[in-house]
C-alpha positions in Angstrom: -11.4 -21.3 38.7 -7.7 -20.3 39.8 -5.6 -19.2 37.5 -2.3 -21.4 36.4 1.4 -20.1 37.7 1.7 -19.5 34.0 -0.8 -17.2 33.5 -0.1 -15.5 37.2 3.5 -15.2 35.9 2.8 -13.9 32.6 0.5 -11.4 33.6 3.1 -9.9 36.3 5.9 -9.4 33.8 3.8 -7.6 31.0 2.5 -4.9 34.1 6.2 -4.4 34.8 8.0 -2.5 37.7 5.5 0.1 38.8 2.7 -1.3 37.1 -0.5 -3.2 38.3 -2.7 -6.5 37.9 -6.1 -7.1 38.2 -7.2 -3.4 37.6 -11.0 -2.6 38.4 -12.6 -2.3 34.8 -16.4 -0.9 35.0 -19.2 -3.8 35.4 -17.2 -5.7 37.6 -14.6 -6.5 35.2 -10.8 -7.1 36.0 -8.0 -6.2 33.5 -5.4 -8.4 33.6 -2.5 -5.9 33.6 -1.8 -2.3 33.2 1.8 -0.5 33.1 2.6 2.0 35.2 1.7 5.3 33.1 -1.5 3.2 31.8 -0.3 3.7 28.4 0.2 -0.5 27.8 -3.1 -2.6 28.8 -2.2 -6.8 28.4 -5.0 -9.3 28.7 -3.9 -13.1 28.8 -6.3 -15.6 27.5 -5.0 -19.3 28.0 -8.2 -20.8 26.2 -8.6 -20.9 22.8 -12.3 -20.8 23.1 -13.7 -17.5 21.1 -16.1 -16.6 23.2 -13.3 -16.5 26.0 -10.8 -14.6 22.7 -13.9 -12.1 22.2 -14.2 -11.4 26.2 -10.9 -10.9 26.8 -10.8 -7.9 23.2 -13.5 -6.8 24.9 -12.0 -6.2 28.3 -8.9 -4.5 26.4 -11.5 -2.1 24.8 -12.9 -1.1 27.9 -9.4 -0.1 29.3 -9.2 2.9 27.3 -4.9 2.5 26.9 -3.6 3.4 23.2 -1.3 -0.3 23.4 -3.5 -3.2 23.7 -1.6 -6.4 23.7 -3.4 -9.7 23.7 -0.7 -12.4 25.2 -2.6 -16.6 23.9 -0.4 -19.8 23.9 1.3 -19.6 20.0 -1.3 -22.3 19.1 -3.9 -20.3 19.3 -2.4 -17.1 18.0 -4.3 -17.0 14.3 -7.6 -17.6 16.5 -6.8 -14.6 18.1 -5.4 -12.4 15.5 -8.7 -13.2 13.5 -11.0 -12.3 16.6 -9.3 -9.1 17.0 -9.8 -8.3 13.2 -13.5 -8.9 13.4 -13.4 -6.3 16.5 -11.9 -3.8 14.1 -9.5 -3.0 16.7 -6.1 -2.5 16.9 -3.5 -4.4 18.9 -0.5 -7.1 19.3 -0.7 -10.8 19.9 1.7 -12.1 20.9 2.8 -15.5 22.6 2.9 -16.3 25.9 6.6 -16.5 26.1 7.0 -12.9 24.2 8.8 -14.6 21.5 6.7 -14.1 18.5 4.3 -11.0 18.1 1.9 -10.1 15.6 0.3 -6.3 15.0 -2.9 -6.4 13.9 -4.3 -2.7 12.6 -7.6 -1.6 12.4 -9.3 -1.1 9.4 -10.7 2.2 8.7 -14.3 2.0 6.7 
């Protein structure tokens, strides 16, 4: 399915000037954007599906960048921040606007 201008849009702004989209991830998988030093790796899930929530952690996991920000409409933001608790992994969710964020840490056991 093609992806919405929003999601296009949304995607280009968090990889920034310098920084790329659609980065190769192993398996076949794409990473939705990556900043220029690779330090920042966004993922933008429009669906508030989990399975689609847990695909998307799992994609930021496989990126291997210390920042991992999750970018969900603000409806779904608690889904998300929930799914990403359950991956014991940390990150930011934030909205698809940028104007609310959560940080979500990791627990350690």
């Amino acid at each position: 399915m093609a992806e919405t201008r929003a999601h296009r849009r949304t995607k280009t702004r968090a990889a920034g000037p310098g920084g790329r989209t659609e980065v190769p991830l192993p398996r076949g998988q794409r990473l939705d954007a990556l900043t220029k030093g690779g330090r920042r790796a966004t993922e933008v899930e429009r669906s508030g599906s989990a399975a689609g929530l847990q695909a998307a952690v799992k994609r930021l996991q496989k990126s291997g960048a210390p920042q991992k920000v999750l970018q969900v409409p603000q409806q779904h933001m608690d889904t998300a921040t929930r799914i990403l608790r359950q991956a014991n992994m940390s990150g930011t969710v934030k909205n698809m606007s940028g104007t609310k964020r959560r940080s979500v840490r990791r627990k350690i056991r």
